[in-house]
C-alpha positions as CSV (number, residue, x, y, z in Angstrom):
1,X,78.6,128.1,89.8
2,X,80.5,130.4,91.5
3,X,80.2,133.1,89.1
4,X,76.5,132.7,88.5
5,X,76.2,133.4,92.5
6,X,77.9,136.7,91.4
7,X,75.8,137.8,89.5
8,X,72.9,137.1,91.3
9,X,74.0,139.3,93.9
10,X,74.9,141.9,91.6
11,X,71.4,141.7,90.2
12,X,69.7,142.1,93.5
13,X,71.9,144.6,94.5
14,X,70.9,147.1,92.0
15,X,67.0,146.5,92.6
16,X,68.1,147.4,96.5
17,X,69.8,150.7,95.1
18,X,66.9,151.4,92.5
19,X,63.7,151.5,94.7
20,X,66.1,153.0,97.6
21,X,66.7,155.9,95.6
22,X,63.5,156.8,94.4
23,X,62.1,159.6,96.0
24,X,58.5,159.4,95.3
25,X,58.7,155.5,97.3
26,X,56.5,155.3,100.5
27,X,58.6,153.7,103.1
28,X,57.9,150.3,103.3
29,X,55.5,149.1,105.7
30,X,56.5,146.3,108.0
31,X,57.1,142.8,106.5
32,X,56.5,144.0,102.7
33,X,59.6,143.5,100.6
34,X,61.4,146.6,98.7
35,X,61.1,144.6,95.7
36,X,57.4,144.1,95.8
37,X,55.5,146.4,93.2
38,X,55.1,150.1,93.7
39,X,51.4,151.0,93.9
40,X,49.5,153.2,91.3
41,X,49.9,157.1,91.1
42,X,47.2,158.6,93.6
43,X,46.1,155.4,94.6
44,X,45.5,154.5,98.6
45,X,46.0,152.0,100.5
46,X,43.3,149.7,100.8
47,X,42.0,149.3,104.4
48,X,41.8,145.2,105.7
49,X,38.5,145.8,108.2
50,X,40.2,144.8,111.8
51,X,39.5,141.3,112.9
52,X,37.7,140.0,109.6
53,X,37.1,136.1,108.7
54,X,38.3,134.8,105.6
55,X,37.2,131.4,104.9
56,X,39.5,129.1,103.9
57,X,39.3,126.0,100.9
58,X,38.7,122.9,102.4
59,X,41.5,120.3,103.4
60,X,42.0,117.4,100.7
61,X,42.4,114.4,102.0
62,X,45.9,114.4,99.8
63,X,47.6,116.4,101.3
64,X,47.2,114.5,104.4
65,X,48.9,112.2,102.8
66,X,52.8,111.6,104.1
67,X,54.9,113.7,101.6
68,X,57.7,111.8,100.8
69,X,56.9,109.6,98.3
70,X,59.3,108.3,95.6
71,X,58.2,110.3,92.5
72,X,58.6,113.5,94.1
73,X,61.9,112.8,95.1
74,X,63.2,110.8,92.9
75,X,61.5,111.3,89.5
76,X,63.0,114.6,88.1
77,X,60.3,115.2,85.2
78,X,57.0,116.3,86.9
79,X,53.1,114.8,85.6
80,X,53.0,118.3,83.7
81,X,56.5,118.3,82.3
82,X,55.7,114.8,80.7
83,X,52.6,115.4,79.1
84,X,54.1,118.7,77.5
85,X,57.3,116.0,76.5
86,X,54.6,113.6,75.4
87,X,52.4,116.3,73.3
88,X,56.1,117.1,71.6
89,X,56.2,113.7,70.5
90,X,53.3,113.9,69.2
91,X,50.9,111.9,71.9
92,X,48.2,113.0,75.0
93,X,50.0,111.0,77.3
94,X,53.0,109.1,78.0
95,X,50.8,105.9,78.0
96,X,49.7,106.7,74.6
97,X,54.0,107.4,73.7
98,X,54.6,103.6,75.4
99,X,51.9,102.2,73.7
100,X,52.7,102.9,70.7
101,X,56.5,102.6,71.0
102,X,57.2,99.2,72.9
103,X,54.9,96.2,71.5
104,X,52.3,94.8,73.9
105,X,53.9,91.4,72.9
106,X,57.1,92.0,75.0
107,X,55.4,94.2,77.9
108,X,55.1,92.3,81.3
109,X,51.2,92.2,82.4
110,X,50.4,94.6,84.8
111,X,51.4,93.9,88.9
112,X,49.0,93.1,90.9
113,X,49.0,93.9,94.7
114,X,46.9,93.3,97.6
115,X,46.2,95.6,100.7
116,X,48.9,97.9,101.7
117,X,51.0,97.6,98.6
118,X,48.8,99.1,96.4
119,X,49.5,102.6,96.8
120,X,53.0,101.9,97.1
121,X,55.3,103.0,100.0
122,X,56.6,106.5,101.2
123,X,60.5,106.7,102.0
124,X,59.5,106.6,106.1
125,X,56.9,103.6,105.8
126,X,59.5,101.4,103.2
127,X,62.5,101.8,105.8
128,X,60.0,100.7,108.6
129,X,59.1,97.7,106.4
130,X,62.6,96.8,106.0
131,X,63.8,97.7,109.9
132,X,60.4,95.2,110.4
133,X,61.8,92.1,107.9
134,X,65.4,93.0,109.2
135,X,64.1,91.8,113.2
136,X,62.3,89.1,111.8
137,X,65.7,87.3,111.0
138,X,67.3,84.8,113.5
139,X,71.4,85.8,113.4
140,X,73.3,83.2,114.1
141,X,77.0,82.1,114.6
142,X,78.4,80.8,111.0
143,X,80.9,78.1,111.2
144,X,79.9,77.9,107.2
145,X,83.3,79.0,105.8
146,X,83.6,78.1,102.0
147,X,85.7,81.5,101.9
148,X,82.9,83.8,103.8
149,X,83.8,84.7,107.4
150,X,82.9,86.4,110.5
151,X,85.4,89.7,110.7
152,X,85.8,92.2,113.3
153,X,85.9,95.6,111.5
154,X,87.9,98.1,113.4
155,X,86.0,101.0,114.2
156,X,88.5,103.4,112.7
157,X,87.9,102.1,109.5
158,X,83.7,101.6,110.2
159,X,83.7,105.0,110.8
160,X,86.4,106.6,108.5
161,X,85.9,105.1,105.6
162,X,82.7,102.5,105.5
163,X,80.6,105.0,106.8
164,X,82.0,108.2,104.7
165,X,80.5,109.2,101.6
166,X,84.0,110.8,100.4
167,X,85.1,107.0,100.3
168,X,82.0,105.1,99.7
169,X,80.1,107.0,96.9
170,X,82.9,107.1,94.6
171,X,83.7,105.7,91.2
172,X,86.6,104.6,88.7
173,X,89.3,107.2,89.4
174,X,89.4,108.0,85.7
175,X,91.0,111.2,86.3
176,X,94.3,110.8,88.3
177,X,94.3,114.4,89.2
178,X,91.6,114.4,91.5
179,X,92.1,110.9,92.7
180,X,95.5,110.6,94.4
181,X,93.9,109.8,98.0
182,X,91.8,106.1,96.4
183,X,94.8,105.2,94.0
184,X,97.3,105.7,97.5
185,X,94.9,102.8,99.1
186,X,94.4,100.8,96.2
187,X,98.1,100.8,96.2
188,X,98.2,99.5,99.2
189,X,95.9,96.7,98.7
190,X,98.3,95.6,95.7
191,X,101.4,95.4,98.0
192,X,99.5,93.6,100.6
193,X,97.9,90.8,97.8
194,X,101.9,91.0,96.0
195,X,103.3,90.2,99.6
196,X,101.1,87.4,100.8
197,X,100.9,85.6,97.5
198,X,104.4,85.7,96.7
199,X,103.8,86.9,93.6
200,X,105.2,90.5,91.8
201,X,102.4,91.6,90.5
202,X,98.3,92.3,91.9
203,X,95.2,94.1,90.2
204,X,93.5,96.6,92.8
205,X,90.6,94.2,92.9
206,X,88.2,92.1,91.2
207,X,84.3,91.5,92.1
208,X,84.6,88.1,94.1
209,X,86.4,85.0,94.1
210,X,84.6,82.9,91.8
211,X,84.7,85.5,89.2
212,X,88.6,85.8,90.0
213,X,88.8,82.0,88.7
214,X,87.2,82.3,86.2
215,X,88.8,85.4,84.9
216,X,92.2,83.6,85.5
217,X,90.8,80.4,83.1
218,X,90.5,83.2,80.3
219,X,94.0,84.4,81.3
220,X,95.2,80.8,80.7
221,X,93.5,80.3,77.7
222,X,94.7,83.9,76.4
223,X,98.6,82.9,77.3
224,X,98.5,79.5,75.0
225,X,96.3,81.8,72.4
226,X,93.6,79.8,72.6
227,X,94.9,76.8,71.0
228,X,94.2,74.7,74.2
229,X,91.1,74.4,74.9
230,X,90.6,72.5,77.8
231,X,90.7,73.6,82.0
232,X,90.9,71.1,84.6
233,X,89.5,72.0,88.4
234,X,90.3,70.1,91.5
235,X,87.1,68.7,93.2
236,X,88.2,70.5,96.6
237,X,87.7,74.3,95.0
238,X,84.7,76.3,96.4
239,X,81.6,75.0,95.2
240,X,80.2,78.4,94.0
241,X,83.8,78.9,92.4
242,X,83.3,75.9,90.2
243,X,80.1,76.9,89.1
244,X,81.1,80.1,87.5
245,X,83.8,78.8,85.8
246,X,81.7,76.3,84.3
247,X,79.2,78.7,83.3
248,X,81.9,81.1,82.3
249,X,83.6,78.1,79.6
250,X,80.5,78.3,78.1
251,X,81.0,81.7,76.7
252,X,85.0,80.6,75.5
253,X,84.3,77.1,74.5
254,X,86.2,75.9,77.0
255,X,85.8,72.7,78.5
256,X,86.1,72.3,82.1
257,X,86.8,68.5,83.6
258,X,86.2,68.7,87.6
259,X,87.8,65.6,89.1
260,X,90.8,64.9,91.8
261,X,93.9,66.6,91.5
262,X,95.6,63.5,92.0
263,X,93.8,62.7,88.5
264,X,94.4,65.2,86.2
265,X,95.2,63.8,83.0
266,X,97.2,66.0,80.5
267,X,97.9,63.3,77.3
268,X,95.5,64.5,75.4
269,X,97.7,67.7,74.8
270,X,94.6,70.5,75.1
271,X,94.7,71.3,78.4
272,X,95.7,75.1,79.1
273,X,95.5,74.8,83.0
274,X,94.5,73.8,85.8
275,X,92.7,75.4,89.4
276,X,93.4,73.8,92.9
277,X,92.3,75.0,96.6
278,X,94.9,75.8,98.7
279,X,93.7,75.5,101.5
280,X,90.7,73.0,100.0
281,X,86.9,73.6,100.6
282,X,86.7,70.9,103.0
283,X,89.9,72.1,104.9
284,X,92.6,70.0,103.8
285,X,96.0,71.9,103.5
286,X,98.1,69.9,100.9
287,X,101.9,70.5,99.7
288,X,101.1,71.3,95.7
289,X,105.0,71.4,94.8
290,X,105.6,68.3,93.5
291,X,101.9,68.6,91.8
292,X,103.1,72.2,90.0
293,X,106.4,70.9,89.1
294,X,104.2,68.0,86.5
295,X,102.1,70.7,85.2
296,X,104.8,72.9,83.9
297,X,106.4,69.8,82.7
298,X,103.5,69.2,80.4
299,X,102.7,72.8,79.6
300,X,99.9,73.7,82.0
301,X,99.5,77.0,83.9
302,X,98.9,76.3,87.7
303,X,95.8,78.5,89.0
304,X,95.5,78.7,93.1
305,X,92.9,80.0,94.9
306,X,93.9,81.0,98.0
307,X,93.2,82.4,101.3
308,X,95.0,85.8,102.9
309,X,94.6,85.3,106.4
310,X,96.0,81.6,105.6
311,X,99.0,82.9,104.1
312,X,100.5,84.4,106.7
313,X,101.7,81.0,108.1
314,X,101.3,78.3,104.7
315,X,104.1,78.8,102.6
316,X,102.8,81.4,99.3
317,X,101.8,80.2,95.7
318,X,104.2,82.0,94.2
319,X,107.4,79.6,96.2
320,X,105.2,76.7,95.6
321,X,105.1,77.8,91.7
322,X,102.0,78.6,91.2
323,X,101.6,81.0,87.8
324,X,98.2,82.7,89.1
325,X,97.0,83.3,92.4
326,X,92.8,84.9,93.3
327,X,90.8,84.5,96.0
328,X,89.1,86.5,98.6
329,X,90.0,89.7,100.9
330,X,86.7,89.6,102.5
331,X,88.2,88.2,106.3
332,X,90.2,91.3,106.3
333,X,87.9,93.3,107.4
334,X,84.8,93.3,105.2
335,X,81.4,91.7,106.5
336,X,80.0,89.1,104.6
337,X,77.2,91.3,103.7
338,X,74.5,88.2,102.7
339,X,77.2,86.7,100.5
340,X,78.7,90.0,98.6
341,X,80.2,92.0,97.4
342,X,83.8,91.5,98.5
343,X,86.9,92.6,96.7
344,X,88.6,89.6,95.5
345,X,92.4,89.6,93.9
346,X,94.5,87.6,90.8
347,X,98.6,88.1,91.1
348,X,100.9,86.8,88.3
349,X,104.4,87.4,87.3
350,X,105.1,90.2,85.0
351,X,105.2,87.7,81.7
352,X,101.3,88.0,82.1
353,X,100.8,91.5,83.0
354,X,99.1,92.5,79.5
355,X,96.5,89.8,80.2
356,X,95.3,90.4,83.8
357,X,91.9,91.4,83.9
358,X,91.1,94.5,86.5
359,X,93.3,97.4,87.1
360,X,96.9,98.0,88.0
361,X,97.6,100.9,89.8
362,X,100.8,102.5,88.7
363,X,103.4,105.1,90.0
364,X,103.9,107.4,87.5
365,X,105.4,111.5,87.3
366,X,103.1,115.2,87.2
367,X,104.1,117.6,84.9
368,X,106.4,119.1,87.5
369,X,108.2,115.8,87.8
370,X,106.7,114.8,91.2
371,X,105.5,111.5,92.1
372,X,102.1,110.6,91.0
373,X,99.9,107.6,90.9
374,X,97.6,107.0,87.9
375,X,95.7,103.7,86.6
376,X,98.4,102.3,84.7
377,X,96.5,99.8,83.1
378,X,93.1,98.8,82.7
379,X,90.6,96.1,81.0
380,X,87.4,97.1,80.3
381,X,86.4,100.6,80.9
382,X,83.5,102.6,79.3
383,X,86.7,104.2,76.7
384,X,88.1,100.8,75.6
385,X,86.0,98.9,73.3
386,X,84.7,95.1,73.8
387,X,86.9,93.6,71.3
388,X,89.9,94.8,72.4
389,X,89.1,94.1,76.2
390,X,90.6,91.3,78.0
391,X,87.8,91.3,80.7
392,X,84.1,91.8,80.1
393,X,82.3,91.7,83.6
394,X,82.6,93.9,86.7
395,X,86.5,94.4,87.1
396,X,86.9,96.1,90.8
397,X,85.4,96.4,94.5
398,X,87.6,99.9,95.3
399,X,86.0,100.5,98.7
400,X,86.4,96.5,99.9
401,X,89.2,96.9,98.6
402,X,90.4,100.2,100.0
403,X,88.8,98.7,103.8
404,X,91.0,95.1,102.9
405,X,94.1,97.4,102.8
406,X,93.5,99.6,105.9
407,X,92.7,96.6,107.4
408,X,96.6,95.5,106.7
409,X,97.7,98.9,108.0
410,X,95.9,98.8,111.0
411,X,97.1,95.5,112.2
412,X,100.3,94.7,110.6
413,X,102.0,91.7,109.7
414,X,102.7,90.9,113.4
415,X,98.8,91.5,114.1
416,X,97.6,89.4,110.9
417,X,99.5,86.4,112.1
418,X,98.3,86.8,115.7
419,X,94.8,86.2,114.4
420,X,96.0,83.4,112.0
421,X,97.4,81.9,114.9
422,X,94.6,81.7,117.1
423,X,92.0,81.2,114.3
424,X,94.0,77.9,113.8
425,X,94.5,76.9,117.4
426,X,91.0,77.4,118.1
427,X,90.3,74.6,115.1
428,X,93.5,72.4,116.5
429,X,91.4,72.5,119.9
430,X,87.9,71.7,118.7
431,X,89.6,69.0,116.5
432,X,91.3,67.7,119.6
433,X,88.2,67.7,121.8
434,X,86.5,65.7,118.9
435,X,88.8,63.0,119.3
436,X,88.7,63.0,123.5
437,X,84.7,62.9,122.9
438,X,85.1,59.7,120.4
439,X,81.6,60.4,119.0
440,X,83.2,61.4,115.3
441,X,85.7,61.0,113.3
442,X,88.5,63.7,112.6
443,X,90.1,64.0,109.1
444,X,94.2,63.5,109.4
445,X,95.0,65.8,106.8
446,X,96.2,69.1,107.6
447,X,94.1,72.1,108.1
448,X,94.1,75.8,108.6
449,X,90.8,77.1,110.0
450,X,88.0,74.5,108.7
451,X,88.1,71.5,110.1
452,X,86.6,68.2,108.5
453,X,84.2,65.6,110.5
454,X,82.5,62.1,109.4
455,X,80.0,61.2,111.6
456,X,76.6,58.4,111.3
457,X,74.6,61.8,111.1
458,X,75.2,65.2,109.7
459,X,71.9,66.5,109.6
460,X,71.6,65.6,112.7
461,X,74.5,67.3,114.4
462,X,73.6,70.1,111.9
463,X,70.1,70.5,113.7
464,X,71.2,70.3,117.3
465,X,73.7,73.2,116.1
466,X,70.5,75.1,114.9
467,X,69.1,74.8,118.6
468,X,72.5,76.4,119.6
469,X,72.0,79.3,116.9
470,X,75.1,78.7,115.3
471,X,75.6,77.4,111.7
472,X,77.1,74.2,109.9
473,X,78.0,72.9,106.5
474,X,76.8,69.6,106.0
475,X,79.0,68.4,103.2
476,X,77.1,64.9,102.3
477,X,74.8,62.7,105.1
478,X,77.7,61.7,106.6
479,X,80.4,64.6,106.7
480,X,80.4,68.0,108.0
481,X,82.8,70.5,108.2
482,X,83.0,73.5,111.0
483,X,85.0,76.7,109.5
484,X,86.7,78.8,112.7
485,X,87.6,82.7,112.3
486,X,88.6,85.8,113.9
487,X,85.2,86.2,115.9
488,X,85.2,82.7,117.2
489,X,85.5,82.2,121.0
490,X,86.7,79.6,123.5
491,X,83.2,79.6,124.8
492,X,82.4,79.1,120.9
493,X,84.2,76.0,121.1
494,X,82.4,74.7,124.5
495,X,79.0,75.0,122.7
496,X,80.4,73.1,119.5
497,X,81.4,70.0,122.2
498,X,78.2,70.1,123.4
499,X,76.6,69.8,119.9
500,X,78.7,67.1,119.0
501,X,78.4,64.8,122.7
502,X,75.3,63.5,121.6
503,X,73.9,64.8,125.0
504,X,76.1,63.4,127.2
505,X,78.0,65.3,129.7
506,X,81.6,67.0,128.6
507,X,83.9,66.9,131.4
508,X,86.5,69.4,129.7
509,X,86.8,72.9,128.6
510,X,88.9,74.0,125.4
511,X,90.7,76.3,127.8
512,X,91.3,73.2,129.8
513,X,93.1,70.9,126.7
514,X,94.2,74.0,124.6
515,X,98.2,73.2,126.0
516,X,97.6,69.7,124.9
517,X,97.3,71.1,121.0
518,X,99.9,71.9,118.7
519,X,99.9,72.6,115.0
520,X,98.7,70.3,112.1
521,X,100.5,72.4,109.5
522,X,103.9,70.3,108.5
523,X,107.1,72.4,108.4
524,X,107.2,72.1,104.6
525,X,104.5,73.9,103.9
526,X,105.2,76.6,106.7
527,X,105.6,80.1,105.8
528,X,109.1,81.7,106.8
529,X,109.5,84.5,104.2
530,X,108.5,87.9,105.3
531,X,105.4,89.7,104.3
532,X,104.4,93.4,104.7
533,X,107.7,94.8,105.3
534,X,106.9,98.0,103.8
535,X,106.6,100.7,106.7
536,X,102.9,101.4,106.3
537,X,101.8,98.2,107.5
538,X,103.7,99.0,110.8
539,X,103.1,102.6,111.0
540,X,99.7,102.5,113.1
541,X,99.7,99.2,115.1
542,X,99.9,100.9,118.5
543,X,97.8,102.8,120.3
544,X,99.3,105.9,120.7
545,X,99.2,106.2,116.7
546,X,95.3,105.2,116.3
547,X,94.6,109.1,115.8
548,X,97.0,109.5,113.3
549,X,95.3,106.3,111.8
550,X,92.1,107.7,111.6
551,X,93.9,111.4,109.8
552,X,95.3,109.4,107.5
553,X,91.7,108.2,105.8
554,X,90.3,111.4,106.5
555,X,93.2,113.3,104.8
556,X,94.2,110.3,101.9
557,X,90.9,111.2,100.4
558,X,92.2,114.6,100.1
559,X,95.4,114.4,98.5
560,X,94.1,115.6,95.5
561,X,94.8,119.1,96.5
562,X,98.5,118.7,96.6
563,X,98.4,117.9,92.7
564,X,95.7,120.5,92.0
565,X,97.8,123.3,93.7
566,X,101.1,122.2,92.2
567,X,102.6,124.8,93.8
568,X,102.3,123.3,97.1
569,X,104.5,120.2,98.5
570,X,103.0,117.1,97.3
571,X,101.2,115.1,100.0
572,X,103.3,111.8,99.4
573,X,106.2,111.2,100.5
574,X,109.1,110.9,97.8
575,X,111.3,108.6,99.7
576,X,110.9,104.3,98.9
577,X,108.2,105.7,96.5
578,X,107.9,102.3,94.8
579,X,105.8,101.5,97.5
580,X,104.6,104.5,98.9
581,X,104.8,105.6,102.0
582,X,102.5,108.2,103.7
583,X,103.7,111.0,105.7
584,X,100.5,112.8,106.8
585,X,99.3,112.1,110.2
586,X,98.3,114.9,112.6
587,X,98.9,118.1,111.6
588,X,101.7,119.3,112.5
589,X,103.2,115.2,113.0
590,X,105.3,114.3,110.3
591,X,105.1,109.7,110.3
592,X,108.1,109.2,107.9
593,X,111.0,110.1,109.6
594,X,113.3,109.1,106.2
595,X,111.7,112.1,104.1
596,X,112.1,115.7,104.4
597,X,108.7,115.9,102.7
598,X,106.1,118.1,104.9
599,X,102.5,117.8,104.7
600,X,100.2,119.8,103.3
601,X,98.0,119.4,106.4
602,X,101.2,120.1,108.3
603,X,101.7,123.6,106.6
């Protein structure tokens, strides 16, 4: 490109010099180009009579029309350039080409439309439709749960990352060169799912939970070779998590029994595992230890899906001995976007690392010997070919996953368990109030963040929470569960006692009986390993380091110089480089004290 722009200018340089130098040019007359034609030998100019009308062609009523409209924008091949592409081939038009190519026994009957979709909408007038559907919607409070919840995104990462094409618009990073900056944060996102599941080894992401199950049932079937052909699910997964799975076997010939974990039955010999919820759909938080131990015993991989935020204070899978771990990232930070897409996660142990569907972001050397991050492995990509893939549907969610990680770094693990802690004390006081009010009945079991109601009603109670604007899950006619998360507010709480008095007066406040509520969570199943040790997820939890926060997003994305320009100092730092660790904040600010390493930035 660059040298096409060269000699362009060349080109239009030597025009400049030829009609410069001729003698026999008249200088040019105000507003006429140099490069216009010379005029005739002897010839005059021709006089334009002072003041003289010069009637116009009428105005078409087209081009009164608005002007961006979708061909013209977005259709590169113009009405002329496809009839001369359609007279190639042989045809007037490029309804004669169709109609003689695709058979009218397959083609879809023409559309019909009445009033203004007809003509079809400009750019302008479809964004106004949409703004107008968009305020036609009724937002309220979701206490839904079933692994989709209410976040706050931090504005840093909104802003920095959400909201910047150098983050969002991109692909695969195929080519590790240019790609240092997304495989840095996808990194990151593999530490964070390794640490809270207690397991060595994460993908950078899947497409959602469900699909995350459902990959780990192949995965299970893969590790006994398929001579197993039978997966067991506990009744208390996700709904929508069973349901792909199910429709997933199909494909396998698998056959999937959903019953009670407390049932599972593994004499006839075929079963290649098995997938609990941990903690359940309905909110339960049970101890699977004992329940993991008889699986092995009989042969059977143990599947868990799992919760992040939940993790901080239930004791991980991979102590419990669990062989697979997926589930969701989407409360860290990602909206729930009308149910998708959020970047889920699997972690295994390393005996399984040749089956896991997804990528695996690897650190790796340059040709100079520097530290380098490449895609160590990956599943199905457009180079590896169906038959030898392991996974066959969409294997990644890079920027949820990327805004999952920065989400780690820009709380930490003290900040993550502050949330946890008040997303659970928040249910431990509505489950509380339930009890003073006597109207329902509480489940005993122990929960995180959902907790579990049987009441005469549901629908009911579910209505009267529609009045309020905020959201329920009615489980059957008699139960209901209400999910709590980090936007929930005592004031939240207030308006769910009021839904569930029946009408009558409530003469307490959560605030008021909070100190009367302590954790349902037994101590066996209470987390006491550490988790995000690494320094990056403390690096940027204080205030004073938000800016470097916010540089370190802007400037991750362009690491890729420092392995371009080998003969610059690498943007990473070299020291605890298993885990990475970045040392470019503000320029000029070097954030790893432990590495001599200087920033490109900071050069």
């Amino acid at each position: 490109m660059e040298r096409a722009r060269r000699l362009a200018s060349r080109a239009l340089l030597r025009r400049l010099l030829a009609a410069s130098s001729s003698a026999t040019s008249p200088a040019p007359s105000r507003g006429v180009s140099t490069l216009a034609p010379k005029p005739a030998a002897g010839s005059r100019p021709r006089a334009r009579p002072a003041h003289q009308y010069t009637p116009g062609r009428p105005v078409s009523v087209s081009a009164l029309q608005p002007s961006d409209t979708f061909p013209r924008r977005h259709n590169s091949a113009t009405p002329a350039e496809q009839a001369v592409m359609a007279s190639e081939c042989g045809f007037n038009t490029l309804d004669a080409l169709i109609d003689a190519t695709v058979p009218a026994a397959i083609r879809a009957p023409p559309m019909q439309f009445t009033g203004k979709f007809d003509a079809g909408f400009t750019e302008s007038q479809m964004l106004e439709h949409m703004a107008h559907l968009a305020s036609m919607n009724k937002t309220y409070k979701s206490f839904i749960g079933m692994g989709y919840y209410n976040t706050h995104i931090p504005a840093v990462i909104l802003r920095n990352l959400m909201e910047n094409p150098a983050w969002y618009t991109q692909y695969t990073p195929y080519q590790a060169e240019i790609a240092q900056g997304r495989l840095e944060s996808l990194l990151n996102y593999q530490t964070m799912v390794a640490d809270l599941t207690g397991l060595p080894m994460s993908n950078a992401s899947l497409l959602d939970e469900a699909t995350a199950a459902a990959e780990a049932m192949a995965m299970c079937l893969g590790i006994v070779k398929s001579k197993k052909k039978t997966f067991l699910i506990a009744s208390n997964c996700h709904p929508q998590t069973i349901d792909i799975c199910q429709t997933r076997a199909t494909g396998f010939d698998i056959n999937v029994v959903v019953s009670a974990a407390k049932d599972f039955d593994y004499s006839s010999g075929d079963v290649c595992g098995v997938l609990v919820q941990y903690p359940g759909t309905e909110g339960e938080v049970l101890d699977y230890a004992e329940f993991v131990k008889d699986a092995h015993a009989h042969g059977v991989k143990v599947v868990m899906a799992t919760d992040l935020l939940a993790l901080t204070t239930l004791r991980p899978p991979g102590e419990i001995g669990a062989d697979i771990a997926v589930g969701s990232a989407q409360r860290f930070g990602v909206p729930m976007g009308y149910g998708g897409p959020h970047a889920a996660f699997l972690a295994t142990s390393q005996e399984y690392k040749r089956l896991m569907p997804g990528r695996i972001i690897g650190v790796s050397v340059d040709s100079s010997g520097k530290p380098a991050l490449r895609m160590a492995m990956q599943t199905r990509e457009q180079h590896i070919r169906r038959d030898k893939a392991t996974s066959n549907i969409c294997t990644a969610q890079a920027l949820l996953a990327n805004m999952a990680a920065m989400y780690a770094v820009y709380h930490g693990p003290a900040g993550l368990k502050a949330i946890a802690d008040r997303v659970h004390g928040l249910a431990g006081t509505f489950a509380h109030g339930l009890k003073k009010l006597g109207t329902v009945t509480v489940q005993e079991l122990p929960y995180f963040d959902t907790v579990k109601i049987t009441c005469a009603d549901a629908n009911a109670i579910a209505e009267e929470a529609r009045k309020n604007e905020m959201n329920l899950r009615v489980v059957d006619a008699n139960t209901i569960t209400v999910a709590f998360d980090e936007t929930t507010t005592l004031e939240d709480v207030d308006k769910l006692f009021k839904v569930f008095s029946g009408g009558k007066p409530v003469d307490f406040t959560a605030e008021s009986i909070a100190p009367e509520v302590s954790s349902s969570i037994p101590p066996s199943l209470v987390r006491d390993s550490p988790y995000l040790t690494h320094p990056i997820f403390s690096m940027y939890v204080h205030s004073q380091n938000f800016a470097s926060f916010a540089s370190v997003i802007l400037f991750i994305y362009f690491q890729t110089k420092a392995f371009v320009h080998r003969a610059r100092t690498p943007l990473i730092c070299q020291n605890d480089w298993n885990k990475l660790n970045i040392c470019c904040g503000l320029a000029g600010t070097t954030l790893s004290t432990s590495s001599s390493v200087t920033c490109i930035s900071c050069n």
